[in-house]
C-alpha positions in Angstrom: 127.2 97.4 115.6 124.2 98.1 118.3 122.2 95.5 120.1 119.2 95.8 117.6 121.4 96.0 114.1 122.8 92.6 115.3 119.3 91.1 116.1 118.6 92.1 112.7 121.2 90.8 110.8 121.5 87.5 112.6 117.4 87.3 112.3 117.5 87.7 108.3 120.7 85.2 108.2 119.0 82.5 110.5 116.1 82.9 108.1 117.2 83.0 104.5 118.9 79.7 103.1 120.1 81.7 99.4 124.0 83.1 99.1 122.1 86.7 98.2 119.8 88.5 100.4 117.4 91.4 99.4 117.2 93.8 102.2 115.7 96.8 102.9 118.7 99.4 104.5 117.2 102.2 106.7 119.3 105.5 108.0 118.8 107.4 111.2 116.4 110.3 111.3 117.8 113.7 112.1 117.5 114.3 116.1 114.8 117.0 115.6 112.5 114.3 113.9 113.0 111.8 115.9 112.3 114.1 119.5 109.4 115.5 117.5 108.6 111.6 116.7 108.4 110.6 120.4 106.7 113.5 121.9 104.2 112.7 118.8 104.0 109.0 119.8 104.1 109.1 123.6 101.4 111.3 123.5 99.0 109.5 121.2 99.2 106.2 122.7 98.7 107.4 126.5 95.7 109.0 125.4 94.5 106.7 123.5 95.4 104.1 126.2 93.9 106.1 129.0 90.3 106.6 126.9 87.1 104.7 128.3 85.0 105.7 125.5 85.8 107.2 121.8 84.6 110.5 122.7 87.4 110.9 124.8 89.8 111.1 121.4 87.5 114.5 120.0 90.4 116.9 119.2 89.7 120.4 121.2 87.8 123.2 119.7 89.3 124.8 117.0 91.2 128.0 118.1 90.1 130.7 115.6 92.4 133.3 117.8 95.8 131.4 117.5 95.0 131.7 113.8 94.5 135.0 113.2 97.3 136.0 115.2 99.4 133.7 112.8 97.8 135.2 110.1 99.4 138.5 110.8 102.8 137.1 110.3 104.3 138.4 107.0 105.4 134.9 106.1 102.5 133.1 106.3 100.3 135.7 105.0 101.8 135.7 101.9 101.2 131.4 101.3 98.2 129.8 101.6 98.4 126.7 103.9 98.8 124.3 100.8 101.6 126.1 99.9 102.6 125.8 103.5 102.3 121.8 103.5 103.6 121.8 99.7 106.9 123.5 101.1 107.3 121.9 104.5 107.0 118.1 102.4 109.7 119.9 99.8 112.0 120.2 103.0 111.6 117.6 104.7 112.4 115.4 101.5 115.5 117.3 101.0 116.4 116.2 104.9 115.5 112.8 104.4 117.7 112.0 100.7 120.2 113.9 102.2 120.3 111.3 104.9 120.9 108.2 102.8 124.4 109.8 101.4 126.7 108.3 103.5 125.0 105.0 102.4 126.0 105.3 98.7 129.4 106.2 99.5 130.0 102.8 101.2 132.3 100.5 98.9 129.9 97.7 99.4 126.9 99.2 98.6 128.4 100.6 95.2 129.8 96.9 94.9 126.1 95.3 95.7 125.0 98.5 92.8 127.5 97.4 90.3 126.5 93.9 90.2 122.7 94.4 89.9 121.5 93.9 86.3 120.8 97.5 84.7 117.3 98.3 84.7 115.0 97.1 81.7 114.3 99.4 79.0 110.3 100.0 81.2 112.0 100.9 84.0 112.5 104.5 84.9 115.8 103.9 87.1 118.6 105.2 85.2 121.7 102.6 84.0 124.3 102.4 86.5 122.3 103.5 90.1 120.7 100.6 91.0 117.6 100.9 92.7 115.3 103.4 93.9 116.0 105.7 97.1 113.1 105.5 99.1 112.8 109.4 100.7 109.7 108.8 103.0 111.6 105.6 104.9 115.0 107.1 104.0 115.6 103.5 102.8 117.6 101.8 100.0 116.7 98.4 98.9 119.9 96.4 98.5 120.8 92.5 97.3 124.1 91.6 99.3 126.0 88.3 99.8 125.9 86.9 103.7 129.6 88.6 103.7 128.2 91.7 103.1 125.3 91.9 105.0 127.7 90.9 108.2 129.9 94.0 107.5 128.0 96.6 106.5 126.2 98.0 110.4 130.2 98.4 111.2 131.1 100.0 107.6 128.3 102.7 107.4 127.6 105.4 110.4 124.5 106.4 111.2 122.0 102.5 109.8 118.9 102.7 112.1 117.5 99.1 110.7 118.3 96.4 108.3 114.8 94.2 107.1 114.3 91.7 104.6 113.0 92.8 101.5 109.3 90.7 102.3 107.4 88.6 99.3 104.0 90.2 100.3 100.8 88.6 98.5 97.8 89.6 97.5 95.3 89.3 100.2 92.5 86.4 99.9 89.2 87.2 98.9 86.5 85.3 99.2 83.5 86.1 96.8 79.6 85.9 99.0 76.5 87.0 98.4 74.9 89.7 99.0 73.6 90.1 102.6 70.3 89.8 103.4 69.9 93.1 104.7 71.1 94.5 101.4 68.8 92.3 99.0 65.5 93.4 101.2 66.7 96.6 103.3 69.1 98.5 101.2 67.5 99.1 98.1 70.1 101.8 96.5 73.5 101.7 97.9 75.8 98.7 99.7 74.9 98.5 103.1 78.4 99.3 104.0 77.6 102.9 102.7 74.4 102.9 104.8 75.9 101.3 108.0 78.6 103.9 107.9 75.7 106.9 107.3 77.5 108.1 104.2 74.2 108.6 102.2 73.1 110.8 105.5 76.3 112.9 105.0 76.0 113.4 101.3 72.3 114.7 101.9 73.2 116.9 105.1 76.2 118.4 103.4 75.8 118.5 100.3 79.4 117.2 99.7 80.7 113.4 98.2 84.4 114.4 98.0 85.3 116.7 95.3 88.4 118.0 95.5 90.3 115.2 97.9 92.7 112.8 96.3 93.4 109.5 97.7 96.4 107.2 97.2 95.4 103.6 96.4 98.5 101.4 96.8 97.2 98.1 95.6 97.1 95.5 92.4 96.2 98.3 90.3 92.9 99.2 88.9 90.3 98.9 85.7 90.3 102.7 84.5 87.6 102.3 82.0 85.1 100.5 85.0 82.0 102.4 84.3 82.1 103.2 87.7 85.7 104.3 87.7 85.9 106.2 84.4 87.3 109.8 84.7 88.5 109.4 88.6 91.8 107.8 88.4 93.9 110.8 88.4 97.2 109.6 88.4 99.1 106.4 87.9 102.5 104.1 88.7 103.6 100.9 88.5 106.5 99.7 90.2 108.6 96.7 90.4 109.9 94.3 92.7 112.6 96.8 93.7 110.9 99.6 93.8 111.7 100.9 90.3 108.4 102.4 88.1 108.0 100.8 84.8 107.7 103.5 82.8 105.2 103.5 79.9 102.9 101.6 82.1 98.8 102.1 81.3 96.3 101.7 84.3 95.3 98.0 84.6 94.7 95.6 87.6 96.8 92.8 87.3 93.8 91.1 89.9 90.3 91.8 91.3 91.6 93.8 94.5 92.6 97.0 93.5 89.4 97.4 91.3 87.3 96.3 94.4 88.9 98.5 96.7 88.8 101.6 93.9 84.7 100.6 93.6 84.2 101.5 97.6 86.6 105.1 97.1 85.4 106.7 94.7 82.5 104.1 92.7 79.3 105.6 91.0 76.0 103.7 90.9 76.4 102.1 87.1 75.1 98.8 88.8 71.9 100.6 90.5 73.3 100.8 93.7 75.9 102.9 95.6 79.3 102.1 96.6 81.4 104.2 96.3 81.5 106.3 100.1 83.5 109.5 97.8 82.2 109.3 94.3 83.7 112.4 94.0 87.1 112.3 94.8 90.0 111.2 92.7 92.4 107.8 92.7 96.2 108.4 92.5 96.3 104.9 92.2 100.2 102.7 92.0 100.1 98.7 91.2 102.2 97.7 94.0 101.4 93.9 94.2 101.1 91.7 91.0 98.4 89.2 91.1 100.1 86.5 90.1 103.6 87.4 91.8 102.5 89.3 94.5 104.5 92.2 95.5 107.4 93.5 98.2 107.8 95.8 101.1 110.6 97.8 98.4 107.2 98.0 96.0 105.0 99.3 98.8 107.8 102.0 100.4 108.3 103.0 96.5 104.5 103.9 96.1 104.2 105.5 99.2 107.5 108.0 97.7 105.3 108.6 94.7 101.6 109.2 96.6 103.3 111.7 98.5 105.0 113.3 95.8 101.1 113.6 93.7 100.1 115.6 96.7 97.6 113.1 97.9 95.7 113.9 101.1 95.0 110.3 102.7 96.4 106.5 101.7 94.8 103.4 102.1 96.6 100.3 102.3 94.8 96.9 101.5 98.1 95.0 102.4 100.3 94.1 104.6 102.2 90.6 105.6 101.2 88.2 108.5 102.8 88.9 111.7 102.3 86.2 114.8 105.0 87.8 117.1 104.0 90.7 119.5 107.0 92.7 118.7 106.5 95.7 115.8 108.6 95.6 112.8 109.9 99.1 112.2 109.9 98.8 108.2 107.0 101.1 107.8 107.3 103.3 110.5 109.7 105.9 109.1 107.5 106.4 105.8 104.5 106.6 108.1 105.9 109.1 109.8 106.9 111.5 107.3 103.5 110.9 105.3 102.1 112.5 109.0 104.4 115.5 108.5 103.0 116.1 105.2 99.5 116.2 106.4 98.8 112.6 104.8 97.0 110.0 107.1 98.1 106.5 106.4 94.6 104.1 106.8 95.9 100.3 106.7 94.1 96.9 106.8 95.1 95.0 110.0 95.0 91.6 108.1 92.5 88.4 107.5 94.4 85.6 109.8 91.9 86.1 113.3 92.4 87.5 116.4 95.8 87.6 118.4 97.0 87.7 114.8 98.1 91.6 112.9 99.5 92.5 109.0 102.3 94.7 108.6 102.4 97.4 108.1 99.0 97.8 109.9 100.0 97.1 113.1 102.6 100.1 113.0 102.1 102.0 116.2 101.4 105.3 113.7 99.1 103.5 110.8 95.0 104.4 111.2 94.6 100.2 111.3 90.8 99.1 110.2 89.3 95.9 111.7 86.2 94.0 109.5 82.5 94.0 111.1 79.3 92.2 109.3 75.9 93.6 108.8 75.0 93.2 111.9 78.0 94.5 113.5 79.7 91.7 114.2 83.5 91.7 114.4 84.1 89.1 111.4 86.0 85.9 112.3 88.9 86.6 110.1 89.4 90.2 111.2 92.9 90.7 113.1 94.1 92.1 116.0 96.5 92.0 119.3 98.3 94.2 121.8 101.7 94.9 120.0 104.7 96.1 121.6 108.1 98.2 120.9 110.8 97.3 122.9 113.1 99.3 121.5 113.1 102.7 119.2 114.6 105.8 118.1 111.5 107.2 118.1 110.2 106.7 121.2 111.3 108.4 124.6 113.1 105.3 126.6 110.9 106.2 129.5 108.1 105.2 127.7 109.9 101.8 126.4 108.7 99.1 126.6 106.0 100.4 124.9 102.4 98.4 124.2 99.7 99.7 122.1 96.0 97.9 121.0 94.9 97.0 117.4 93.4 97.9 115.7 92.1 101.4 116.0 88.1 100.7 114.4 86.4 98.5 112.1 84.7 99.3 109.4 81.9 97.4 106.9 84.1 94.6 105.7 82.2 91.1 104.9 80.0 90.9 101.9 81.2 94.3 100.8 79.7 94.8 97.4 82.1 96.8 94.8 83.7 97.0 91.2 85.6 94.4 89.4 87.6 94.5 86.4 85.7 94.1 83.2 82.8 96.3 84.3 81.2 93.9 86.5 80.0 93.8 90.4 81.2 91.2 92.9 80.7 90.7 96.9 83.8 89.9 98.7 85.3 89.4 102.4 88.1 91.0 104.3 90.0 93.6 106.0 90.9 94.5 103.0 87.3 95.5 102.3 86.8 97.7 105.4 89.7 100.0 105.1 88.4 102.1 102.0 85.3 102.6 104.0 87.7 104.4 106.3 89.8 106.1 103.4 86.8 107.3 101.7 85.5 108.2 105.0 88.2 110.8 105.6 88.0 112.1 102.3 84.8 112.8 102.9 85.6 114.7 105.9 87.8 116.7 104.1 86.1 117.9 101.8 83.1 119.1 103.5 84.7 121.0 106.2 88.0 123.0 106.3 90.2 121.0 108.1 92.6 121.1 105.0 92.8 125.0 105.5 92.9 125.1 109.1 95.7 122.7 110.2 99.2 121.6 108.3 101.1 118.3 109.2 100.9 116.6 111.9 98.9 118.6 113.5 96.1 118.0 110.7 96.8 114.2 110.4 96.3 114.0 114.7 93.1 116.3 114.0 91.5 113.6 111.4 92.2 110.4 113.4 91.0 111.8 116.5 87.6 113.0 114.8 87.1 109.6 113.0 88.3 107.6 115.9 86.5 109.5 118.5 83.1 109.4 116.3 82.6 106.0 116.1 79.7 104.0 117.6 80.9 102.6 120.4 80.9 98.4 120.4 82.8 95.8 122.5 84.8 96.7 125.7 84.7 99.9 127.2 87.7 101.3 125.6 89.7 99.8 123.0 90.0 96.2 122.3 91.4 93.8 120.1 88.3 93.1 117.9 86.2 96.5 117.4 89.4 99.0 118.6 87.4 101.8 119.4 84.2 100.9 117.4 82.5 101.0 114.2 82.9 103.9 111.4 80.1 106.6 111.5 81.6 109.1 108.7 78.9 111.2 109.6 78.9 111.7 113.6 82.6 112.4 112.1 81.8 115.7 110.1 79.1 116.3 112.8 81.8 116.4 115.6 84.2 118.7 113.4 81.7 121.2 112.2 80.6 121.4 116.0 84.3 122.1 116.9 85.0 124.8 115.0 86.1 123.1 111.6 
């Protein structure tokens, strides 16, 4: 057993009580994703780390020659690039299930499988495998006995991290007015939307989304919301092990997910804007219950299934506190692979104040949203911290230890003014609030310029941060810092800097 496998295990046995323990198993990448990982990473944060103002992030020009010598190869000339993407995510899937075999074969994993209760007649798992294999994370949830757990880094070749299976809960709201600014200035939209120039860009470029899908990861969602009718495209619930309950209907077991949905994609059924893409489309997956709150295995299992609908950005209004410095890898794998499928991954950095981060938003490769007030104020509650990887697969050890800033921007996020379940309108608080300003945001850059038919993976995930990072207005420190990161949202300087670059 390695140095960090025995930190784990000894970790999640100093900190669970019970005889059982639900844990989250995670396998090695291949070595050509994990050099193509740190060359990815290294590069990102030194950039980012050396920047004195967002402009320095603007990706280069776009190379029209590069492509049209491409374009003359047979292979690609026959494909279009989503066809490209569609086959490279196809591929890397296959590379990634492949990788959890030697897991299953173990005799105390199909021990730990034998004893699990078989799924519920909802559940889509079939009788006799146990839980869901998570693709993205190549991850198993698993429920072993202390015994177990102890033996199992020595038993099975090739286990990159072991994690508790976290209790995650849905993240406080707290229900304000509506700003003053709003009530006198704002007349037909939230002032979120105005703040962040989205009515500017739908006037300027004719464009509100159509055609981009996001992934909504939250407590579900009221279909029938006036503002919401038609747009959820596809759906998935999932349970506390990562299974999907089949024969589940769209609902919102809470208020969050409906809220969150409201500033995607919402109409203007209550007089005023706010929704910043009321165009696009929801692939939206109930991941936390509002009443039981959720689990990382719930979360990993919606990111599988986003991917798999062919979404083209997530937003995650979740996470779990973290006080300590040091980055839990849980996330960083499915991250990661939602990059190589050309999906950027936009995540709340949590509601507990400064020197304080969620997970999964302080991952070193999540787009991690801060909250700012009317008057562009960093809110009290919004998070943030230098965080710091000690120790990776993913990262080149010359570059270890490695510390990043978060988060990377803030967006609207107090008194943000959206859907709720039952057709009605409330104003709530939170970081939670703010990162759907930035989802939206991007979906709104995709659609009106052709980033989506220019770039492919990574390459097109690096493109999008780096135009909606480096567009910001600039606010707090020179550089990034641990309240504003870079700045505040501007969704259209964003389009602005890509159509001036070539996209």
């Amino acid at each position: 057993m390695n140095k960090l496998l025995q930190e784990q295990v000894e970790s999640i046995l100093d900190t669970v009580s019970g005889e059982e323990i639900d844990v989250i198993v995670q396998m090695e990448a291949s070595r050509d994703i994990a050099a193509r990982l740190a060359r990815t990473a290294g590069r990102a944060v030194r950039h980012r780390r050396l920047a004195l103002t967002p402009r320095d992030l603007l990706p280069p020009p776009y190379d029209e020659g590069a492509v049209k010598t491409q374009a003359m190869d047979k292979t690609v000339a026959t494909r279009t690039r989503l066809e490209q993407a569609r086959a490279a995510t196809f591929a890397l899937k296959h590379i990634q299930e492949s990788g959890l075999r030697s897991l299953m074969g173990n005799h105390i994993v199909q021990g730990a499988l034998a004893r699990m209760l078989a799924p519920t007649s909802k559940s889509s798992g079939p009788k006799g495998e146990g839980p869901n294999r998570f693709w993205a994370s190549r991850a198993m949830p698993l429920r072993l006995n202390k015994e177990e757990l102890k033996k199992l880094p020595d038993e099975v070749a090739g286990i990159e991290d072991i994690h508790l299976n976290r209790r995650l809960s849905v993240p406080a709201l707290l229900q304000t007015r509506r700003p003053e600014v709003e009530e006198k200035e704002v007349l037909h939209s939230t002032w979120g939307l105005e703040r962040c120039n989205a009515l500017a860009a739908w006037g300027l470029f004719s464009s509100r989304g159509r055609g981009v899908t996001i992934g909504l990861l939250d407590t579900g969602v009221d279909a029938e919301h006036p503002d919401l009718k038609g747009k959820i495209a596809h759906w998935a619930e999932f349970d506390y092990a990562g299974n999907q309950v089949m024969g589940s209907r769209p609902h919102d077991s809470d208020t969050h997910g409906t809220h969150c949905a409201g500033t995607l994609v919402g109409g203007a059924g209550s007089g005023r804007c706010i929704g910043l893409a009321p165009e696009a489309g929801i692939a939206a997956a109930l991941v936390l219950n509002g009443k039981k709150g959720g689990s990382d295995a719930q979360v990993l299992a919606g990111i599988d299934w986003a991917v798999d609908q062919g979404v083209d950005v997530i937003s995650l209004s979740l996470g779990g506190l973290m006080m300590d410095p040091k980055t839990p890898p849980t996330y960083t794998q499915a991250i990661r692979s939602c990059s190589e499928a050309g999906i950027p991954v936009v995540v709340a950095i949590g509601n507990e104040g400064e020197q304080t981060t969620g997970a999964p938003g302080n991952d070193l490769f999540a787009l991690s949203v801060g909250a700012t007030d009317p008057r562009d104020r960093v809110a009290a509650f919004s998070g943030g911290r230098t965080q710091i990887i000690y120790e990776s697969d993913y990262i080149d050890p010359a570059d270890l230890p490695l510390p990043y800033s978060k988060p990377e921007l803030t967006a609207p996020g107090v008194a943000v003014y959206s859907s709720v379940p039952g057709g009605g309108y409330q104003s709530f608080s939170g970081t939670s609030m703010a990162t759907p300003h930035v989802a939206a945001a991007i979906a709104l850059l995709l659609s009106t310029t052709s980033i989506r038919d220019q770039e492919i993976g990574m390459e097109r995930v690096s493109t999008i941060q780096d135009l909606i990072i480096g567009s910001v207005m600039e606010l707090g420190e020179s550089g990034p810092d641990h309240r504003y990161g870079f700045g505040r949202l501007d969704v259209l300087r964003a389009i602005g800097f890509a159509k001036k670059l070539g996209y």
